[in-house]
CHARMM-style PDB file with segment names, atoms N, HN, CA, C and O in Angstrom:
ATOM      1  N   UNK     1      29.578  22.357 -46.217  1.00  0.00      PROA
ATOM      2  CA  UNK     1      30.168  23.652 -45.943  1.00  0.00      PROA
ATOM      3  C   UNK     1      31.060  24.043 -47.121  1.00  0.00      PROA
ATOM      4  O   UNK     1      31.868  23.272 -47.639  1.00  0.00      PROA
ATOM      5  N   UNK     2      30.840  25.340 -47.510  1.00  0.00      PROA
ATOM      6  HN  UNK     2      30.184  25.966 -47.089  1.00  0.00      PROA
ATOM      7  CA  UNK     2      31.726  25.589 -48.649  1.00  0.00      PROA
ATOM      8  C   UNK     2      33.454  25.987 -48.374  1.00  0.00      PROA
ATOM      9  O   UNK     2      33.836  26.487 -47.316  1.00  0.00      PROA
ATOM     10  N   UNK     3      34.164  25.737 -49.265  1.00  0.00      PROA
ATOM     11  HN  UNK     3      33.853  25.331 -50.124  1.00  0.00      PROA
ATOM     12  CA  UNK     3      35.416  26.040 -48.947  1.00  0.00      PROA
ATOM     13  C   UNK     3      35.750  27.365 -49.285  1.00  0.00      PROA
ATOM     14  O   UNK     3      35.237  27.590 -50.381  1.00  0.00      PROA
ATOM     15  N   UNK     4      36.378  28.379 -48.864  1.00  0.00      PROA
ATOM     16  HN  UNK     4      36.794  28.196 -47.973  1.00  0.00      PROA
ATOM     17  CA  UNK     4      36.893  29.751 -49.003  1.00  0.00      PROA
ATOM     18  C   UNK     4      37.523  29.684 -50.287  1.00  0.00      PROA
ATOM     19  O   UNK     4      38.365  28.809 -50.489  1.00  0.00      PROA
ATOM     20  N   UNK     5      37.254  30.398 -51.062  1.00  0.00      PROA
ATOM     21  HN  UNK     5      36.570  31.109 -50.898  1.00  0.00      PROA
ATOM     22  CA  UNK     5      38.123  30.810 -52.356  1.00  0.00      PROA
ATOM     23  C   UNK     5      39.591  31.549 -51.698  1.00  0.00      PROA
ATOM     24  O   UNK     5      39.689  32.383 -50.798  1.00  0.00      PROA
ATOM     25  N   UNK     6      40.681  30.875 -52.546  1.00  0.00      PROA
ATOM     26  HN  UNK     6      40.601  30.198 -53.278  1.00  0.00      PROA
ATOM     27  CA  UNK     6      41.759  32.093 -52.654  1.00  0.00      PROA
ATOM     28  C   UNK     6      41.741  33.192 -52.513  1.00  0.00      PROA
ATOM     29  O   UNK     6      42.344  33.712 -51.574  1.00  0.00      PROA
ATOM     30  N   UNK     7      41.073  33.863 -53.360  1.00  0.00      PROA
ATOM     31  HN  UNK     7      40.583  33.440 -54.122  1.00  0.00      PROA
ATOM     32  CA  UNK     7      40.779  35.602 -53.369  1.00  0.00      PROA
ATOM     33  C   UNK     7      40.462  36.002 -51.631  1.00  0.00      PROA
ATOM     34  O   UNK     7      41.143  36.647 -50.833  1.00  0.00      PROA
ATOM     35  N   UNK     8      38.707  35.089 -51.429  1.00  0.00      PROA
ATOM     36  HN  UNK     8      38.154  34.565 -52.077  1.00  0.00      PROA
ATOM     37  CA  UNK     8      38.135  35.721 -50.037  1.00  0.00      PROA
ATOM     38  C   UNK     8      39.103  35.398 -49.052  1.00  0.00      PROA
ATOM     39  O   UNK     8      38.956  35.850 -47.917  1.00  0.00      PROA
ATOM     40  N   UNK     9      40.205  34.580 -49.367  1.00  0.00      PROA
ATOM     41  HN  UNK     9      40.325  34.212 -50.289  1.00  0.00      PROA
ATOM     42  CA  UNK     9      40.620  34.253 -48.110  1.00  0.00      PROA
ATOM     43  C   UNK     9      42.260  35.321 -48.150  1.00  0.00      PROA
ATOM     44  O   UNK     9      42.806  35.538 -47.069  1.00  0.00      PROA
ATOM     45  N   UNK    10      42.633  35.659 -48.922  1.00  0.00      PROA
ATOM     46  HN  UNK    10      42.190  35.482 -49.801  1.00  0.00      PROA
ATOM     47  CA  UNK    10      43.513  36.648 -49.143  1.00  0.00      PROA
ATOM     48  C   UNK    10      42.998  38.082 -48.339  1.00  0.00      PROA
ATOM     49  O   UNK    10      43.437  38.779 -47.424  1.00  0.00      PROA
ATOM     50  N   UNK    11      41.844  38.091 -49.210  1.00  0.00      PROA
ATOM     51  HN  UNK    11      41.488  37.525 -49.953  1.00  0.00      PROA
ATOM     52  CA  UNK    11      41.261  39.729 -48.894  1.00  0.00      PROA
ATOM     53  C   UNK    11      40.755  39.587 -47.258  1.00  0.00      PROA
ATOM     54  O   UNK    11      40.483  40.694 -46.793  1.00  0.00      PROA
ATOM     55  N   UNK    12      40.605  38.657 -46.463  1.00  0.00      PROA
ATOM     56  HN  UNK    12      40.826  37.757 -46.841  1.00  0.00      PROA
ATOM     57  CA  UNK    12      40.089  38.465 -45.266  1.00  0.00      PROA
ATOM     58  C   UNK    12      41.208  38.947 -44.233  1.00  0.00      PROA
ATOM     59  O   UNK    12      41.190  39.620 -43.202  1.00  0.00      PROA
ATOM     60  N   UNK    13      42.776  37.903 -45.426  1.00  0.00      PROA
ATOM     61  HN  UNK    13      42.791  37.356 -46.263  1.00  0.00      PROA
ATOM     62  CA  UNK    13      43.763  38.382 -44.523  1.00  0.00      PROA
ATOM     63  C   UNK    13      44.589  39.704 -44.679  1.00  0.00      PROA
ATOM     64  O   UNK    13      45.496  39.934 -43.879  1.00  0.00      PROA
ATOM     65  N   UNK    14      44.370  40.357 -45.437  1.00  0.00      PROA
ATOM     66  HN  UNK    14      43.633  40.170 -46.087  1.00  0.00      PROA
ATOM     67  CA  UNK    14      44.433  41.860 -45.939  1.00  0.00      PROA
ATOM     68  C   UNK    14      43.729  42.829 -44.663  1.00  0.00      PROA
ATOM     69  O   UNK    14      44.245  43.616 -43.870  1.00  0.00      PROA
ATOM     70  N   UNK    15      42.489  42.436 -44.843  1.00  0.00      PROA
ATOM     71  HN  UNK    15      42.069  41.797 -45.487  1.00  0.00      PROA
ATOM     72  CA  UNK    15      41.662  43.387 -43.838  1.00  0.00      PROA
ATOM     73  C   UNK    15      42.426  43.370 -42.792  1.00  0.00      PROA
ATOM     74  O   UNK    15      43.022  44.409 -42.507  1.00  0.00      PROA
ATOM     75  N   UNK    16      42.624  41.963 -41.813  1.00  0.00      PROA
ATOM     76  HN  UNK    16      42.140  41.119 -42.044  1.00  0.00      PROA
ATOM     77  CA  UNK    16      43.144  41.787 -40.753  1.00  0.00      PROA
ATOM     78  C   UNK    16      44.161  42.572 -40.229  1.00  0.00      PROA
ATOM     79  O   UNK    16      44.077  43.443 -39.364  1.00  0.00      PROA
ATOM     80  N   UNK    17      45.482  42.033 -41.063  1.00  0.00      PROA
ATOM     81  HN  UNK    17      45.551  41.325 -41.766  1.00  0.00      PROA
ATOM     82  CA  UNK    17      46.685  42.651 -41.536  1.00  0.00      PROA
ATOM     83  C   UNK    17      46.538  44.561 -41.152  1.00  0.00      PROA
ATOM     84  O   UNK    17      47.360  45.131 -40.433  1.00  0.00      PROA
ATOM     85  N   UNK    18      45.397  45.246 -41.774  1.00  0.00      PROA
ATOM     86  HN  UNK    18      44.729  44.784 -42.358  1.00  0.00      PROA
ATOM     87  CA  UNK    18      45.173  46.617 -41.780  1.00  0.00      PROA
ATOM     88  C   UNK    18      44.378  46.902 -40.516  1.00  0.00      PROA
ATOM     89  O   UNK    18      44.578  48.052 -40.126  1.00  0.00      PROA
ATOM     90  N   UNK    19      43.366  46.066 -39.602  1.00  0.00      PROA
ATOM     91  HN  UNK    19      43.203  45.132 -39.919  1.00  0.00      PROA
ATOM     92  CA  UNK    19      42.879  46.255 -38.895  1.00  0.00      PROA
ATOM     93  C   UNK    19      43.773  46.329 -37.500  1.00  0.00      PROA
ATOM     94  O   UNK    19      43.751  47.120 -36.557  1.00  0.00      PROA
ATOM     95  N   UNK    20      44.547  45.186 -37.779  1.00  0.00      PROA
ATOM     96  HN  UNK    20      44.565  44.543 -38.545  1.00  0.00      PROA
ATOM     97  CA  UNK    20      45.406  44.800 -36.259  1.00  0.00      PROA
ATOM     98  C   UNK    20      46.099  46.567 -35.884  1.00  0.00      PROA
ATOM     99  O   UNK    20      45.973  47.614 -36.520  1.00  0.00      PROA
ATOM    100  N   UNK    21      46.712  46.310 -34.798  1.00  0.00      PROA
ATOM    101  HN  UNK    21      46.815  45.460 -34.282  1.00  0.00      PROA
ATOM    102  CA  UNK    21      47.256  47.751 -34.276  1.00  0.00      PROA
ATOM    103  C   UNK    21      48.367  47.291 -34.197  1.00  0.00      PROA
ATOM    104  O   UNK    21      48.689  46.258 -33.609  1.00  0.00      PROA
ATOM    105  N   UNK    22      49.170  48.157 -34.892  1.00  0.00      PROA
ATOM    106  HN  UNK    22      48.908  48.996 -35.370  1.00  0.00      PROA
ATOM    107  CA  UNK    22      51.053  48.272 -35.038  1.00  0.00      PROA
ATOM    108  C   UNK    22      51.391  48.343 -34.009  1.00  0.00      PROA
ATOM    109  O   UNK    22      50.600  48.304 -33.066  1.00  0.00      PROA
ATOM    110  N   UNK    23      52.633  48.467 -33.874  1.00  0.00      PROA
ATOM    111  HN  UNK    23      53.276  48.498 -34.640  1.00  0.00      PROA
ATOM    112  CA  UNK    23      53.669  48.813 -32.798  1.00  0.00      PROA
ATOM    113  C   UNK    23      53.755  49.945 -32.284  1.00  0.00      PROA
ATOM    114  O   UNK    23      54.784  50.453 -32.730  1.00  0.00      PROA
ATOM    115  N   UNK    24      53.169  50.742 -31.479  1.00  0.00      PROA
ATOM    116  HN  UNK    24      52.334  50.328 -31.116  1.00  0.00      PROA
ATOM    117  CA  UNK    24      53.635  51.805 -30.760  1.00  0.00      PROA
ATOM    118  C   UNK    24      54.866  52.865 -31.415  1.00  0.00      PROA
ATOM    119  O   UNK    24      55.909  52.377 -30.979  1.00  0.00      PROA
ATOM    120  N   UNK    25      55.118  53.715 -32.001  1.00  0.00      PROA
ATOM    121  HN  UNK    25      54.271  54.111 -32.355  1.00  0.00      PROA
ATOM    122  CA  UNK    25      55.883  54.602 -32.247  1.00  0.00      PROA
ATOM    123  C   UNK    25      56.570  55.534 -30.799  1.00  0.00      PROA
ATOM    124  O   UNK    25      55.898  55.854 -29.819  1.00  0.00      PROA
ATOM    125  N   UNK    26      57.954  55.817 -30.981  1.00  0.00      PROA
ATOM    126  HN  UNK    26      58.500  55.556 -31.777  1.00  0.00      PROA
ATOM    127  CA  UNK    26      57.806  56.560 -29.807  1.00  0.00      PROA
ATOM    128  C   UNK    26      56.977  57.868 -29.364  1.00  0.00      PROA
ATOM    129  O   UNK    26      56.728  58.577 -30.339  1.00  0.00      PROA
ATOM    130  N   UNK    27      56.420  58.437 -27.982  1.00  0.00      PROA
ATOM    131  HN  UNK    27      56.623  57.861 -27.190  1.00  0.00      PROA
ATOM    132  CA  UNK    27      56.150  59.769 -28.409  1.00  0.00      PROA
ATOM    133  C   UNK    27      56.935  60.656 -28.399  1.00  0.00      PROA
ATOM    134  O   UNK    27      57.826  60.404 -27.587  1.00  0.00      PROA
ATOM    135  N   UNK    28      57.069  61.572 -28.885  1.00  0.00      PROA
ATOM    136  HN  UNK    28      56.346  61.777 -29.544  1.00  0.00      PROA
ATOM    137  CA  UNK    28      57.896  62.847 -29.018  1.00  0.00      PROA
ATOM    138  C   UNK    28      58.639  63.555 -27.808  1.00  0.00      PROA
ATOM    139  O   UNK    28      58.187  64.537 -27.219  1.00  0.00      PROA
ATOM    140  N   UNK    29      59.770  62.961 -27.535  1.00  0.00      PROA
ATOM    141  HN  UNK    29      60.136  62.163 -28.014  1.00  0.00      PROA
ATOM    142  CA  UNK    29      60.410  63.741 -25.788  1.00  0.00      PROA
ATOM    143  C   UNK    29      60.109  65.070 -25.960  1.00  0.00      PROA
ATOM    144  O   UNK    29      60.071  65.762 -26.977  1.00  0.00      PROA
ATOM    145  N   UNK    30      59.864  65.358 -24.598  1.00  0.00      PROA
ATOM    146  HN  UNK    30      59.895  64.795 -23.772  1.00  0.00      PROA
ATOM    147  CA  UNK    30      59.628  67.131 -24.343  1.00  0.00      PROA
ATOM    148  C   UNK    30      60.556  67.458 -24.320  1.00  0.00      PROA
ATOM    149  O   UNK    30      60.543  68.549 -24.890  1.00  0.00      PROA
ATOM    150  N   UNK    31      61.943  67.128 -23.861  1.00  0.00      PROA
ATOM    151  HN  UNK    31      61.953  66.242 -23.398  1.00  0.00      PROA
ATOM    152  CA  UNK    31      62.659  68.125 -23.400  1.00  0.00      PROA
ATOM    153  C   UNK    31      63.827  68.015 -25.011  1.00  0.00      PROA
ATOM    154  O   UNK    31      65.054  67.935 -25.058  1.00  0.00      PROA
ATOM    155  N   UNK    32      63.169  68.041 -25.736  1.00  0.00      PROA
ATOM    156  HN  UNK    32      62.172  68.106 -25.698  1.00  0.00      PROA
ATOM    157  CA  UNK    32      64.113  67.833 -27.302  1.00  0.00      PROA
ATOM    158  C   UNK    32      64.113  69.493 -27.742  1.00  0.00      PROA
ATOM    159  O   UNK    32      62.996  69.937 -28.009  1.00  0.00      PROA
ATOM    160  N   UNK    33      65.235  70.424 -27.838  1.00  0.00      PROA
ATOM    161  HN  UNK    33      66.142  70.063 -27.620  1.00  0.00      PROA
ATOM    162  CA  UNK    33      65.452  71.200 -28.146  1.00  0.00      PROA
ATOM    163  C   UNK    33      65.130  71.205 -30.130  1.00  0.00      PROA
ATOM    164  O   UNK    33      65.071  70.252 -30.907  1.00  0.00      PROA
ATOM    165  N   UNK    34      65.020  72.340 -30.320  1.00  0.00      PROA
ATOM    166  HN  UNK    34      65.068  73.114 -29.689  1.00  0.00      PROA
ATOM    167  CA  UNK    34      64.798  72.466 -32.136  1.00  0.00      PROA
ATOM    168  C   UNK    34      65.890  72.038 -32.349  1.00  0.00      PROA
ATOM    169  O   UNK    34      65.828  71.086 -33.128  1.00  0.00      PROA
ATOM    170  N   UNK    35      67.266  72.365 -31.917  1.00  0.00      PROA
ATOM    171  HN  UNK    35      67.316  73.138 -31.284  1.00  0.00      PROA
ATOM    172  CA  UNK    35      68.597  71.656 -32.782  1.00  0.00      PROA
ATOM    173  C   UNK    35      68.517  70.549 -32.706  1.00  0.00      PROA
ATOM    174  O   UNK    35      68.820  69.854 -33.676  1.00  0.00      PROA
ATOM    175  N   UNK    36      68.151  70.085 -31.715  1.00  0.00      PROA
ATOM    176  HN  UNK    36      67.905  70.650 -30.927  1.00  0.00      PROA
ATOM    177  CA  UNK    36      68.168  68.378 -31.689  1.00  0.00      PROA
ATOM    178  C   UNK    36      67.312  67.820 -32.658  1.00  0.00      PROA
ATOM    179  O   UNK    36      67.537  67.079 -33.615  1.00  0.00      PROA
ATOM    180  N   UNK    37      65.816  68.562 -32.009  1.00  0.00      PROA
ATOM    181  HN  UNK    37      65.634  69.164 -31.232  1.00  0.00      PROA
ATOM    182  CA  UNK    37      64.627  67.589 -33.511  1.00  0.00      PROA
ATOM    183  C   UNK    37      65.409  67.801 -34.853  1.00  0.00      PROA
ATOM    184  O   UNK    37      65.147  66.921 -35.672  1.00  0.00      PROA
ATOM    185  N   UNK    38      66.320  68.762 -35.294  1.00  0.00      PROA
ATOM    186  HN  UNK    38      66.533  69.477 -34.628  1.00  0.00      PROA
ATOM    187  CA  UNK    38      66.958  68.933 -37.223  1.00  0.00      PROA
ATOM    188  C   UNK    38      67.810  68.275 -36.938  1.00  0.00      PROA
ATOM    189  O   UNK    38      68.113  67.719 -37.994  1.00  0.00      PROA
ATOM    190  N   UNK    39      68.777  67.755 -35.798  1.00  0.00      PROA
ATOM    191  HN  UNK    39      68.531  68.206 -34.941  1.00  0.00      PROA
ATOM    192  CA  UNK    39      69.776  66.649 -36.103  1.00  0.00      PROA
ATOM    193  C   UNK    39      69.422  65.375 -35.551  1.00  0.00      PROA
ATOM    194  O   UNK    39      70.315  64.579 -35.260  1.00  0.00      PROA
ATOM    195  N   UNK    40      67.789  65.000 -35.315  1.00  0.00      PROA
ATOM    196  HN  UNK    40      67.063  65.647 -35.551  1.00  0.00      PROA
ATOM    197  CA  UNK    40      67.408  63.885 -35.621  1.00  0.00      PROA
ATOM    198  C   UNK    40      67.147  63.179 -36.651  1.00  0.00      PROA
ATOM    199  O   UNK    40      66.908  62.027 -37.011  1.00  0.00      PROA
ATOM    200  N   UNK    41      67.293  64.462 -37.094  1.00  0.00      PROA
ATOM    201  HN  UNK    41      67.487  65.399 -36.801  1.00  0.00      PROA
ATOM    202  CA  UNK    41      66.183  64.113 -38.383  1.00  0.00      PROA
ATOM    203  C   UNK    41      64.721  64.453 -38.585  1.00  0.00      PROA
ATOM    204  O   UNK    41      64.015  64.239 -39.571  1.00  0.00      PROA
ATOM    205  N   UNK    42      64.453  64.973 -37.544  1.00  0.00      PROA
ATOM    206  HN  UNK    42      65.026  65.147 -36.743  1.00  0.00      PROA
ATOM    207  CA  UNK    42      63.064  65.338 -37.490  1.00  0.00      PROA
ATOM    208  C   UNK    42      62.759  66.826 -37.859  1.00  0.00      PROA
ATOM    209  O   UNK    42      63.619  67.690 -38.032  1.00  0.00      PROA
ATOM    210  N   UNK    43      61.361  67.001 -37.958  1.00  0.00      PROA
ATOM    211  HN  UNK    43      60.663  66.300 -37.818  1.00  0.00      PROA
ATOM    212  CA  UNK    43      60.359  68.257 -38.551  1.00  0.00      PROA
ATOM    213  C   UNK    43      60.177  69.305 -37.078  1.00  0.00      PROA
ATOM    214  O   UNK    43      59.858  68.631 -36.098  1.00  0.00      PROA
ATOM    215  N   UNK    44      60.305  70.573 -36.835  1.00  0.00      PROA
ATOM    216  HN  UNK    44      60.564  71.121 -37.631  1.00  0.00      PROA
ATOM    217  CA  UNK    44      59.708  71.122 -36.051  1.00  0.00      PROA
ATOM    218  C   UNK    44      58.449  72.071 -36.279  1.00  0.00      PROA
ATOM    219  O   UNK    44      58.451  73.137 -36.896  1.00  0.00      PROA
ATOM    220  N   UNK    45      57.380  71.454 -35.650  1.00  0.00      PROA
ATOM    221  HN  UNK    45      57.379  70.589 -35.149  1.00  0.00      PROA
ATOM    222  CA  UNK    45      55.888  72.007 -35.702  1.00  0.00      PROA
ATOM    223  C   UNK    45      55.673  72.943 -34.998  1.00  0.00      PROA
ATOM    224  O   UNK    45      55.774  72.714 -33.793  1.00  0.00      PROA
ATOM    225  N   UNK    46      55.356  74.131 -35.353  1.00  0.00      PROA
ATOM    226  HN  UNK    46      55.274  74.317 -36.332  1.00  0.00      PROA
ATOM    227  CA  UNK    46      54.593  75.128 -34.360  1.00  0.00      PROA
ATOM    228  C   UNK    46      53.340  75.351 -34.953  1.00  0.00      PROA
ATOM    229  O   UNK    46      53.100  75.647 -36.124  1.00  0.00      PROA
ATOM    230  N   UNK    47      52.386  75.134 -33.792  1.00  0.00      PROA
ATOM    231  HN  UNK    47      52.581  74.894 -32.841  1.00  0.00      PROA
ATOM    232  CA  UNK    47      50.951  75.391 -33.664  1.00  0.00      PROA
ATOM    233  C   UNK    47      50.348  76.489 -33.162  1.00  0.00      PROA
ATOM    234  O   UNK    47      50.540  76.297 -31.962  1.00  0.00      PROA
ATOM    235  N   UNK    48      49.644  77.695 -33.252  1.00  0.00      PROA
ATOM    236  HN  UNK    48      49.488  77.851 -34.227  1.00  0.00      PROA
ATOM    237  CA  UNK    48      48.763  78.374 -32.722  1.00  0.00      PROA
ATOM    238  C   UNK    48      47.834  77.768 -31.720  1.00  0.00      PROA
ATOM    239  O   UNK    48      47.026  76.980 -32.211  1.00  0.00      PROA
ATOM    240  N   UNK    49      47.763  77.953 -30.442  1.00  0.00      PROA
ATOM    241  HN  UNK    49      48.420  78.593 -30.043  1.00  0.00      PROA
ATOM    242  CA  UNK    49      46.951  77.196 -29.264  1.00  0.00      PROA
ATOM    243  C   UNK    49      45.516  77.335 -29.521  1.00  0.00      PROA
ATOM    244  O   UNK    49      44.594  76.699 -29.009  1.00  0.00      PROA
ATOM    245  N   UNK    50      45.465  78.486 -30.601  1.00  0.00      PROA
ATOM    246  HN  UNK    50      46.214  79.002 -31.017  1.00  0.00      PROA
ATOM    247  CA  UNK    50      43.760  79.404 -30.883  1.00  0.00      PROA
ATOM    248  C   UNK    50      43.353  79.292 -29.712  1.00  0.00      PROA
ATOM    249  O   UNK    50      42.590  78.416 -29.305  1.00  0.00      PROA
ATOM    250  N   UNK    51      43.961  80.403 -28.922  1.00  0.00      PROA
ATOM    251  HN  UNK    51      44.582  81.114 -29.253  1.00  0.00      PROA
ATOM    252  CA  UNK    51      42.765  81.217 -28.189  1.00  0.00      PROA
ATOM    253  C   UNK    51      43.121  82.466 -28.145  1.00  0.00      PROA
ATOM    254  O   UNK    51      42.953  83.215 -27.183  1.00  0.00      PROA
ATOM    255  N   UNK    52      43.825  82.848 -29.592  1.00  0.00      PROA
ATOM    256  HN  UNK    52      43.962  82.240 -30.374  1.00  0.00      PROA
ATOM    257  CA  UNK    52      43.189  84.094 -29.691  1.00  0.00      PROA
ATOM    258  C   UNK    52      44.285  85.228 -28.664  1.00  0.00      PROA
ATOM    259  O   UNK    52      43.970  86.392 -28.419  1.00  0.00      PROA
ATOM    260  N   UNK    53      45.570  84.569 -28.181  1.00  0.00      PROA
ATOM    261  HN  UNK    53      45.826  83.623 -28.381  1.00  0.00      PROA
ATOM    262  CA  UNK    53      46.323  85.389 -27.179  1.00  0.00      PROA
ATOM    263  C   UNK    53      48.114  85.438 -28.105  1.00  0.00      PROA
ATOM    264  O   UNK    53      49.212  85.764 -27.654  1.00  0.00      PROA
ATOM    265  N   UNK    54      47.762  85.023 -29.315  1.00  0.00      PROA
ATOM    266  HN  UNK    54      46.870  84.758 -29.681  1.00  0.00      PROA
ATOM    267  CA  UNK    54      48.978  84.674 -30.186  1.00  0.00      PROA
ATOM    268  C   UNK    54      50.126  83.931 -29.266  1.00  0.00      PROA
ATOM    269  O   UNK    54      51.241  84.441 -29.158  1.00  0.00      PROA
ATOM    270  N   UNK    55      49.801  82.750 -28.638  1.00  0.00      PROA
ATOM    271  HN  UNK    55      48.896  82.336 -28.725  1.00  0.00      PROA
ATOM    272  CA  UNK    55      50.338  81.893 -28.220  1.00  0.00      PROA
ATOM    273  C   UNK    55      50.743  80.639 -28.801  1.00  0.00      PROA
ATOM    274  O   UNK    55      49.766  79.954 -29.101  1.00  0.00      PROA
ATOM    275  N   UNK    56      51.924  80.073 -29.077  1.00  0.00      PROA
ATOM    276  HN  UNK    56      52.718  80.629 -28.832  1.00  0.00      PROA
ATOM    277  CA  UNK    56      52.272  78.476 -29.977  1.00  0.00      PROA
ATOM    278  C   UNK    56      52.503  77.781 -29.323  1.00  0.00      PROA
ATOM    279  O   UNK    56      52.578  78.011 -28.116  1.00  0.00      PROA
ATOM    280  N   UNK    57      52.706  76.667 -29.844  1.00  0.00      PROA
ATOM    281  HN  UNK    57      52.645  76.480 -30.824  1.00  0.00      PROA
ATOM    282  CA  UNK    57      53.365  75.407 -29.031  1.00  0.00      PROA
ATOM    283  C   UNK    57      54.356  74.736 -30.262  1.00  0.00      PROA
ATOM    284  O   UNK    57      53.963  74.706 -31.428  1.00  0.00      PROA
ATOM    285  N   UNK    58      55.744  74.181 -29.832  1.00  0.00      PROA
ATOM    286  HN  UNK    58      56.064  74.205 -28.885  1.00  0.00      PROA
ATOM    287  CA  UNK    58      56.369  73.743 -30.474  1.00  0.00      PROA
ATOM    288  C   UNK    58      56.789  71.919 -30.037  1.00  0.00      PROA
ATOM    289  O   UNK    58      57.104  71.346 -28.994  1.00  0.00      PROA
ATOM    290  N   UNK    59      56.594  71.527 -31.363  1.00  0.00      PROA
ATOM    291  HN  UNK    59      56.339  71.993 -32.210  1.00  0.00      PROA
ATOM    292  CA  UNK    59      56.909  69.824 -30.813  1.00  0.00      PROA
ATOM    293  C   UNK    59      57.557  69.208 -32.244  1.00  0.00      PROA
ATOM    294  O   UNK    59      57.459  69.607 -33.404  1.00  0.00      PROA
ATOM    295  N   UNK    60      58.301  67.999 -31.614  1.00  0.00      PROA
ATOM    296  HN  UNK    60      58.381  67.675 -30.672  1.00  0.00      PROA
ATOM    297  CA  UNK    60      59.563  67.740 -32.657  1.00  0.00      PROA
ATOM    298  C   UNK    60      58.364  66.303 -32.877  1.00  0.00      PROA
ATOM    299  O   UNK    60      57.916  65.481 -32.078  1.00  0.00      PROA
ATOM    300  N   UNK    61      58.111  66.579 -34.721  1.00  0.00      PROA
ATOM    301  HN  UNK    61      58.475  67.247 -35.370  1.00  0.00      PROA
ATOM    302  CA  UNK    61      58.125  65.340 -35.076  1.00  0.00      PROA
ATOM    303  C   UNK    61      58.699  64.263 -36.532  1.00  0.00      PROA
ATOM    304  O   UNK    61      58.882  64.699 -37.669  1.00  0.00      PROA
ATOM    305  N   UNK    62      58.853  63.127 -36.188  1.00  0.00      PROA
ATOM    306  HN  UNK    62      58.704  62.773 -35.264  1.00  0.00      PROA
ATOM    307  CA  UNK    62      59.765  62.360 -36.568  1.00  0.00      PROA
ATOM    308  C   UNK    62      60.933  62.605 -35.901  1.00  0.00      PROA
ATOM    309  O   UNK    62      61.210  63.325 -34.942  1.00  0.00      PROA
ATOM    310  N   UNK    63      61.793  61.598 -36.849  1.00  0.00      PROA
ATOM    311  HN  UNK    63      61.569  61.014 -37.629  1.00  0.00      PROA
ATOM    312  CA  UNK    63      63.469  61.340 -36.383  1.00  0.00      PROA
ATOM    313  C   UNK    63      63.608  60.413 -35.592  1.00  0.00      PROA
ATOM    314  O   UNK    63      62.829  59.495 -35.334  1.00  0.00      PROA
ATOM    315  N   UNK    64      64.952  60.714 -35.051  1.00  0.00      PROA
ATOM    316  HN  UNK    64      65.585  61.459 -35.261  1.00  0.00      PROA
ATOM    317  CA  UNK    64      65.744  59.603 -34.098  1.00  0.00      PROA
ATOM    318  C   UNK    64      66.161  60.640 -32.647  1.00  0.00      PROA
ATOM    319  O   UNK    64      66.714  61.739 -32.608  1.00  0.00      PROA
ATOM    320  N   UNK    65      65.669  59.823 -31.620  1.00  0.00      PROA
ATOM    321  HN  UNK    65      65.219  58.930 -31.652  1.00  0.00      PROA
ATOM    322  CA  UNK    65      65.872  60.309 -30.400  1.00  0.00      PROA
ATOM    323  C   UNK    65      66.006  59.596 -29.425  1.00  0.00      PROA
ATOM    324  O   UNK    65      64.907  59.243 -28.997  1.00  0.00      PROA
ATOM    325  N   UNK    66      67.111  59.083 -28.679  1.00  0.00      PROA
ATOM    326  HN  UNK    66      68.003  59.370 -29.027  1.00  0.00      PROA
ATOM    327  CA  UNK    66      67.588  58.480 -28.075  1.00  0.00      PROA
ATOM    328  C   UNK    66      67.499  56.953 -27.998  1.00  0.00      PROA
ATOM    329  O   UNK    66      67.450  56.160 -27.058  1.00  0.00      PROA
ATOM    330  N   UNK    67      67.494  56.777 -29.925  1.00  0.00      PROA
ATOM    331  HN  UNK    67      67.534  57.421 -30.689  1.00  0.00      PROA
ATOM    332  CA  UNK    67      67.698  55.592 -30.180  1.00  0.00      PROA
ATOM    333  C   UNK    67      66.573  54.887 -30.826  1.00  0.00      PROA
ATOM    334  O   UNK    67      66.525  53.841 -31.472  1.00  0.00      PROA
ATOM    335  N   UNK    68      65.332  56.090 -30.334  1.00  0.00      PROA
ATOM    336  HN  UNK    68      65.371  56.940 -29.809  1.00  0.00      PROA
ATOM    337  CA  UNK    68      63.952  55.404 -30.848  1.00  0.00      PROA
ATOM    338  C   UNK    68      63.425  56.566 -32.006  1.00  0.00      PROA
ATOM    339  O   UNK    68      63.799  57.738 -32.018  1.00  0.00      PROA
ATOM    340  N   UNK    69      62.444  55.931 -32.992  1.00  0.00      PROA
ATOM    341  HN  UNK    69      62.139  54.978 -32.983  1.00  0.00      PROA
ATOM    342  CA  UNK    69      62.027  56.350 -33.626  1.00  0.00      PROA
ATOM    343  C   UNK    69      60.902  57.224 -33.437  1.00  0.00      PROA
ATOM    344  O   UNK    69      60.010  56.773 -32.717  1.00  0.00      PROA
ATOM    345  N   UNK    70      60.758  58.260 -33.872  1.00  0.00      PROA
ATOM    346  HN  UNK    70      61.482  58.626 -34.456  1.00  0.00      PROA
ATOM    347  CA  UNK    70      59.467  59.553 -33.051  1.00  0.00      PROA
ATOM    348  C   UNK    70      58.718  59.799 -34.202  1.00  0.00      PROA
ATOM    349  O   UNK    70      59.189  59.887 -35.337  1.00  0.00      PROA
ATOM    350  N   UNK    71      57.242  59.938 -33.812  1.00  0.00      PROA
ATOM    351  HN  UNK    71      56.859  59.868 -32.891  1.00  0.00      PROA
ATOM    352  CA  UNK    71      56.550  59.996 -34.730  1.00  0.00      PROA
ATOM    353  C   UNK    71      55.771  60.991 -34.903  1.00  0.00      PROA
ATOM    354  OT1 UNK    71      55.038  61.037 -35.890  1.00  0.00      PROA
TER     355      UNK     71
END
């Protein structure tokens, strides 16, 4: 049986490393006002719903919110 080279066995644990699934981020609380998402630290997104009735949706992302990190 051959032995793994350094390299393949690096790059094997590379893949892994990138494959595995991280830690959960928090999700984004609803009830986070826009002042709050800019003194989290966070971005506020508004989206067009597209359908066409010029309707948005607004959601805070990143920052710090009640201790956890939002993504």
């Amino acid at each position: 049986m051959h032995k793994l080279s350094y390299a393949l066995f690096a790059a094997l644990a590379a893949a892994g490393t990138l494959l595995a699934p991280g830690a959960a981020a928090a999700a984004a609380p609803s009830d986070v006002t826009a002042s709050q998402c800019i003194a989290g630290g966070g971005v506020i997104i508004i989206q067009d719903t597209g359908t066409g009735d010029h309707q948005f949706t607004m959601r805070c992302s990143g920052g710090l919110h009640d201790g956890e990190t939002v993504v």
